[in-house]
N, C-alpha and C positions, 0 to 999 in steps of 0.2 A: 397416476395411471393405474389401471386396475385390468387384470390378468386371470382369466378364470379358463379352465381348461375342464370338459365335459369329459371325462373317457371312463374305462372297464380295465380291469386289474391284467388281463390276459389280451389286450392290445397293442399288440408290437406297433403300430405309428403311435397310442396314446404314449408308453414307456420311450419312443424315438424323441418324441416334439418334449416329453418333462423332461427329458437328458439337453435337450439344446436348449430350454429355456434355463435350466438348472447351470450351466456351462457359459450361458452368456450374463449370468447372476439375476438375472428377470424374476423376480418374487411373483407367484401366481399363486391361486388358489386351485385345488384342485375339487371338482365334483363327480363322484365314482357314482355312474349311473347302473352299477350293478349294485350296489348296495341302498340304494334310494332312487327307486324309481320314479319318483317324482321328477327328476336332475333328468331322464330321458325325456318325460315328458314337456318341460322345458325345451331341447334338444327339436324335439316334434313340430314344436310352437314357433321356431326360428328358422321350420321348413327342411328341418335335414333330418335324415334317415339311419345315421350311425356316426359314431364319434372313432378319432377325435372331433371337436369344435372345441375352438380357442374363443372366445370372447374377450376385446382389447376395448376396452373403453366403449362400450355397446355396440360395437362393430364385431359381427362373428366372422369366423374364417376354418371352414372345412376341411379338414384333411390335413396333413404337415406341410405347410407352406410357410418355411422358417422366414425367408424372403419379406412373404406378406406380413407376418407376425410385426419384424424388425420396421417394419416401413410403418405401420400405425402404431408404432412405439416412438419413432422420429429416430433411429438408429440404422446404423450402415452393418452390413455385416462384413 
């Protein structure tokens, strides 16, 4: 399973959703689209307009929806 998280260094749900996947042990990578803009433009390309975006297996999912995260991981929470 691969875990990539889209966010900006001053996004309290980016910092909320790396504390719950950091806390459920879920290894993700993260892509700081304030420091590479290219990673928004990505973001753009998958139809969403601001991060966070979690990407689970090339399933994205907008917004903190630990729920949804946990459910395309195959995990209960």
């Amino acid at each position: 399973m691969q875990v990539v998280v889209y966010s900006k260094p001053h996004c309290i749900e980016c910092n909320v959703l790396k504390r719950f996947l950091h806390d459920y042990g879920i290894a993700y990578e993260v892509r700081d689209c304030a420091a590479h803009p290219e990673y928004l433009e990505e973001v753009k390309a998958m139809g969403f307009l601001g991060v966070p975006v979690t990407v689970v297996n090339d399933t994205a999912v907008q917004g903190l929806q630990p729920d949804e995260i946990l459910r395309l991981l195959g995990r209960s929470g």
